[in-house]
C-alpha positions in Angstrom: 0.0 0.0 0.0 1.2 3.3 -0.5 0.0 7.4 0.7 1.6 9.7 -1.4 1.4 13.7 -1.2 3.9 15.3 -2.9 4.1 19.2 -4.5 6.7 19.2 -7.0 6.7 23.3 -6.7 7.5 23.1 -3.5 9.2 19.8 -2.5 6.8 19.7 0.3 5.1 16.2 1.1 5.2 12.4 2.9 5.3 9.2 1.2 4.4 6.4 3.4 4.9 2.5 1.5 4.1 -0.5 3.2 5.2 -4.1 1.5 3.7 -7.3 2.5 7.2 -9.5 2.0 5.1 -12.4 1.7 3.7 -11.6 -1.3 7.5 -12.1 -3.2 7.8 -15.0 -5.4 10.1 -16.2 -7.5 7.9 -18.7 -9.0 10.3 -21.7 -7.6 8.3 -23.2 -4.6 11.4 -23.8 -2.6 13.4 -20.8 -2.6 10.0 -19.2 -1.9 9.9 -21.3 0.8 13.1 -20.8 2.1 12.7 -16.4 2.2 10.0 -17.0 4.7 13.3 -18.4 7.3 15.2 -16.6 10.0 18.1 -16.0 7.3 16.6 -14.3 4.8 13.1 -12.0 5.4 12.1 -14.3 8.9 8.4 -13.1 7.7 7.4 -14.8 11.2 8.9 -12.2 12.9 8.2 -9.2 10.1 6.0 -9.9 7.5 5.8 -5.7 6.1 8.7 -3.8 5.1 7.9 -0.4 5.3 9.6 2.9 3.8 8.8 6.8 4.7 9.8 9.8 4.0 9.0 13.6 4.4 12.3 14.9 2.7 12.2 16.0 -1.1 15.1 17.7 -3.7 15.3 18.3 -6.5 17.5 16.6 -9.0 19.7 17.1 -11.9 17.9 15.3 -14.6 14.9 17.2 -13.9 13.7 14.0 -11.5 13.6 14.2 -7.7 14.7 12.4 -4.2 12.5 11.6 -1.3 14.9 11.4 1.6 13.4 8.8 4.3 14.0 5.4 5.9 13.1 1.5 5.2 12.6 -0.5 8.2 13.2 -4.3 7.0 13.6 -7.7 8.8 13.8 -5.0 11.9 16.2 -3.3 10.8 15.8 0.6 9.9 18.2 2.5 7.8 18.5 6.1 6.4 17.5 5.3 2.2 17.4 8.2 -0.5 15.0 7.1 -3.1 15.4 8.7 -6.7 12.0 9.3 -8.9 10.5 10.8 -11.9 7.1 12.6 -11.6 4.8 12.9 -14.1 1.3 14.0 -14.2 -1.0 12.2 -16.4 -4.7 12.8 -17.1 -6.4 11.7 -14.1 -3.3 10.6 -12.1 0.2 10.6 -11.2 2.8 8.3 -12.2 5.2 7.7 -9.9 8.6 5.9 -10.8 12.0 5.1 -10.5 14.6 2.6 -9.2 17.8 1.7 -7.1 19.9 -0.7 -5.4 20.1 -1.5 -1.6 22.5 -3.6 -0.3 21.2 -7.3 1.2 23.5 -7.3 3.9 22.4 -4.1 5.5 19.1 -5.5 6.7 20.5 -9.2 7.2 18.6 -10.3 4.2 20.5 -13.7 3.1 22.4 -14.3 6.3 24.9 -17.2 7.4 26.1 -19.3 4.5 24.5 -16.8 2.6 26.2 -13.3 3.5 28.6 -13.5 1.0 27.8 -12.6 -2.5 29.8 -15.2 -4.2 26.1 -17.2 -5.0 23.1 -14.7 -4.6 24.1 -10.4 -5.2 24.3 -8.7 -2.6 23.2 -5.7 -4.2 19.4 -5.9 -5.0 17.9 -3.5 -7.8 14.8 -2.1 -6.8 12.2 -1.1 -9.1 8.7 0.8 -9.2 6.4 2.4 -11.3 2.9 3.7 -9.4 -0.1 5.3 -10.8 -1.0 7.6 -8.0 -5.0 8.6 -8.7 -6.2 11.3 -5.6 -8.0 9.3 -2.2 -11.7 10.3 -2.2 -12.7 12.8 0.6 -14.1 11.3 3.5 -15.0 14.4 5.1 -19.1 15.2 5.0 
């Protein structure tokens, strides 16, 4: 799920993600099986990972930053997330990408710390279509 109120003009706003890590797949029934343990998400334990951010700049290629955090398997780190806004018709489209590093949240521990079988450096990718949350107010 995602909340997102941004001002490009202004580089006022929140962004507030939440991931159910549950719902990866890799479309092999073990290894899928095998993310839910202690070394890799321990989705027991924490089944969301959840980013925020309040933070905005500006860019040189015209895109932007949200400056924030990602709390993951527990563990919370600072994380500057590049994107590209664009408005569309009836919507937003939200986008961009960028690599985290496995190791800093304990994803793939043990045996598997090491990146000699599985990268340690994950590429991250999204694309939203942001369309305005109805008023609730009377």
């Amino acid at each position: 799920s995602a909340r997102v109120a941004f001002v490009p003009e202004t580089l006022a706003g929140e962004i507030r993600v939440k991931v159910d890590v549950a719902s990866v797949t890799t479309d092999m029934p073990d290894v899928d099986d095998a993310l839910a343990l202690a070394e890799w998400f321990f989705l027991a334990r924490f089944p969301d990972a959840d980013f925020s951010a309040d933070r905005f700049r500006r860019l040189a290629d015209g895109g932007f930053s949200a400056q924030g955090s990602l709390s993951l398997k527990g563990v919370r780190r600072p994380l500057e997330v590049p994107f590209r806004w664009d408005a569309e018709a009836d919507a937003v489209r939200m986008r961009g990408k960028l690599t985290i590093d496995r190791n800093d949240f304990g994803i793939g521990s043990g045996e598997w710390s090491g990146g000699e079988v599985i990268d340690l450096e994950v590429l991250v990718e999204f694309d939203l279509r942001l369309i305005p949350a109805l008023d609730s107010a009377p």
